[in-house]
Backbone as CSV, one residue per row, in Angstrom:
resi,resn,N_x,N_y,N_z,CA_x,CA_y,CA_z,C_x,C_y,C_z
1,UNK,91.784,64.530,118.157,91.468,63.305,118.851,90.280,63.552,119.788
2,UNK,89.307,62.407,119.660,88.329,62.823,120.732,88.572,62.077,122.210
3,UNK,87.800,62.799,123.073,88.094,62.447,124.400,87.392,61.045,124.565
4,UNK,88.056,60.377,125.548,87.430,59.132,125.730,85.786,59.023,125.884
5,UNK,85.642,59.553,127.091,83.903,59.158,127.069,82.931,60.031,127.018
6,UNK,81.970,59.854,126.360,80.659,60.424,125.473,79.976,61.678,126.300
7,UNK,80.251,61.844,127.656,79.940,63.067,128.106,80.832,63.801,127.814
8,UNK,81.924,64.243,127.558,83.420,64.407,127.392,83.133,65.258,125.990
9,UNK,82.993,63.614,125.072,82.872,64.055,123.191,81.754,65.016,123.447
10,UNK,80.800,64.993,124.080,79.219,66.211,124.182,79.698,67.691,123.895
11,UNK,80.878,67.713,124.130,81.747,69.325,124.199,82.446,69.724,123.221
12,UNK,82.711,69.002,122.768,83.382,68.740,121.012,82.586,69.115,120.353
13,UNK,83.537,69.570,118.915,83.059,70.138,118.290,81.661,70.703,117.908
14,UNK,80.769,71.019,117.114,79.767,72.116,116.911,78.301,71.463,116.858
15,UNK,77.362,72.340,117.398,76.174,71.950,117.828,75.400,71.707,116.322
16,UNK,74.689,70.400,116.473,73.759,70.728,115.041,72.410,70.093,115.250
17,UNK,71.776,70.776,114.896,70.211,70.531,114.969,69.322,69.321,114.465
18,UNK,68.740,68.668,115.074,68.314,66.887,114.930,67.913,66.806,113.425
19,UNK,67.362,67.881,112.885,67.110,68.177,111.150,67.737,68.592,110.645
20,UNK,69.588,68.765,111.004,70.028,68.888,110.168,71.594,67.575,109.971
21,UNK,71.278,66.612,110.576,71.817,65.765,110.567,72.776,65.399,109.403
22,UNK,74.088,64.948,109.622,74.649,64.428,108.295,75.371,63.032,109.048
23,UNK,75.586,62.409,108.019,76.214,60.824,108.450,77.849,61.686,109.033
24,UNK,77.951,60.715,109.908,79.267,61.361,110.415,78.935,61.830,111.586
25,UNK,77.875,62.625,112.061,77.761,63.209,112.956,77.964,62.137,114.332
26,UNK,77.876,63.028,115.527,78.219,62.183,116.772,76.425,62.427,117.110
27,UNK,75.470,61.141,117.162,74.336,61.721,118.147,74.859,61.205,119.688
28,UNK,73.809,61.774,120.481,74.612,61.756,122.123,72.860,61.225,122.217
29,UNK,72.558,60.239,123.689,71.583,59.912,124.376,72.053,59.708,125.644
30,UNK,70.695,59.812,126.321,70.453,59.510,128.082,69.884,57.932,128.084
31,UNK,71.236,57.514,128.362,70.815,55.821,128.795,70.860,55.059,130.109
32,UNK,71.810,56.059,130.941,71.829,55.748,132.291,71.524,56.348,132.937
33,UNK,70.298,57.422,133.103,69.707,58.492,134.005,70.974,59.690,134.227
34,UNK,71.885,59.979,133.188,72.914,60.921,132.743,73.034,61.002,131.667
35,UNK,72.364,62.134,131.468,72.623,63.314,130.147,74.295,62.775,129.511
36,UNK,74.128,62.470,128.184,75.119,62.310,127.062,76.127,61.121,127.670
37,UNK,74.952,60.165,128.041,76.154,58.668,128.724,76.234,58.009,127.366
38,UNK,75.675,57.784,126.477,75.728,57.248,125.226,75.939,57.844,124.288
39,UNK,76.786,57.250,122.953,77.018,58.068,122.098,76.865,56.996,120.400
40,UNK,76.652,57.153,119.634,76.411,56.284,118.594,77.028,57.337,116.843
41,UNK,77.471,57.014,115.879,77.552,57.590,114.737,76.239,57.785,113.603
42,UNK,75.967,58.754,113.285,75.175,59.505,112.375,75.026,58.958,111.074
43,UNK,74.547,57.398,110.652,74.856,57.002,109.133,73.896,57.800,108.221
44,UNK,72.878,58.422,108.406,72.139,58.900,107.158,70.672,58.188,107.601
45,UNK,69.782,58.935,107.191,68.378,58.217,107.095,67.778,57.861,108.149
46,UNK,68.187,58.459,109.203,67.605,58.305,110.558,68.516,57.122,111.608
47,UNK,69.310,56.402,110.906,70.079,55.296,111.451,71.581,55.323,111.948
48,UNK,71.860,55.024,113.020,72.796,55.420,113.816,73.859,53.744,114.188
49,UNK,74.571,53.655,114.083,75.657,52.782,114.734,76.119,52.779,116.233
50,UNK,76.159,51.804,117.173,76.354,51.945,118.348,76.738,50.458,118.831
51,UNK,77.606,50.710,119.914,77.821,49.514,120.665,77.009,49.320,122.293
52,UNK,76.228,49.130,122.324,74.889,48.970,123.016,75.282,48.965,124.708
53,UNK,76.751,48.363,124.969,77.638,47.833,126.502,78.755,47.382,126.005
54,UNK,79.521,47.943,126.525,81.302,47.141,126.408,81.128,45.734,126.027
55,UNK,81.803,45.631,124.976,82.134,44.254,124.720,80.547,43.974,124.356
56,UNK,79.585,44.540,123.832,77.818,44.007,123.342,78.425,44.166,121.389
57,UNK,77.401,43.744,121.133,77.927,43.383,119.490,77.551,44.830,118.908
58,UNK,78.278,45.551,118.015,77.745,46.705,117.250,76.515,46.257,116.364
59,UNK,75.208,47.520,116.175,74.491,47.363,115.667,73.900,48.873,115.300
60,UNK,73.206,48.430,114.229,72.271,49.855,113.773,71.111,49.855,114.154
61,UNK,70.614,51.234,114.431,69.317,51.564,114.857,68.828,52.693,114.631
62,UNK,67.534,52.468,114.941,66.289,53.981,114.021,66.584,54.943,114.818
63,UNK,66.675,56.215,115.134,66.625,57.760,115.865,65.118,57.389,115.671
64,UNK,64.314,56.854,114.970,62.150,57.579,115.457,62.119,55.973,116.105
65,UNK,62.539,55.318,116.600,62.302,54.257,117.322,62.290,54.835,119.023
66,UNK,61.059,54.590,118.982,60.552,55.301,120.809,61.305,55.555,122.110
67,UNK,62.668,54.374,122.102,63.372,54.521,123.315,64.385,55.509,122.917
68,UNK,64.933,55.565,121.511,65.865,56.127,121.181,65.538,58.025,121.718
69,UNK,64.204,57.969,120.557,63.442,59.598,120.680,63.706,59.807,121.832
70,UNK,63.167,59.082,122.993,62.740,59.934,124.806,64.063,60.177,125.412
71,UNK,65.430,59.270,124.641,66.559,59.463,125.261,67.555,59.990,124.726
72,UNK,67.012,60.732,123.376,67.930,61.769,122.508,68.416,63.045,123.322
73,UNK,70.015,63.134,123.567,70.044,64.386,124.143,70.716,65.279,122.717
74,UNK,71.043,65.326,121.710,71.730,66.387,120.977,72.721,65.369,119.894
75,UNK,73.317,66.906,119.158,74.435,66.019,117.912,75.381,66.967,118.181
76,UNK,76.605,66.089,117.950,77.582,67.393,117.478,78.219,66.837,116.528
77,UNK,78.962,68.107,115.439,79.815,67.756,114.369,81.071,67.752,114.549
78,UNK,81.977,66.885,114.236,83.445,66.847,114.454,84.091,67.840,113.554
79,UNK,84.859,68.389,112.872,85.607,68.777,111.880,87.309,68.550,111.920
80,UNK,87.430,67.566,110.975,88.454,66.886,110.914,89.439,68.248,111.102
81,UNK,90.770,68.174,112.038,91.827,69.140,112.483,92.585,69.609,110.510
């Protein structure tokens, strides 16, 4: 089970490198001037799933889209127990 919030999941499971991405993965970003406040899912092809603010509508978005890049902090991989 992962921990509730996205600085938390940052500690979970295993570090993986922005090129070596697989869908599934957890990416982590800096959205509130704190390292790994955001967290979104890894679909493939540069595009990530996220809910933007509590209760904001889920949507997909680019990882090479400019705000995303400057506020990428890392990925980690889960491995199912």
């Amino acid at each position: 089970m992962l921990p509730r919030s996205s600085k938390e999941m940052s500690k979970s499971g295993e570090f993986v490198a922005k090129d070596e991405l697989r869908p599934g993965d957890l990416v982590f970003f800096n959205t509130m001037r704190s390292a790994f406040s955001h967290v979104g899912i890894y679909l493939g092809d540069n595009q990530f799933v996220h809910a933007p603010r509590a209760g904001g509508r889920v949507r997909i978005e680019d990882l090479r889209e400019s705000y995303w890049i400057k506020r990428f902090n890392g990925a980690r991989r889960i491995n199912p127990a």
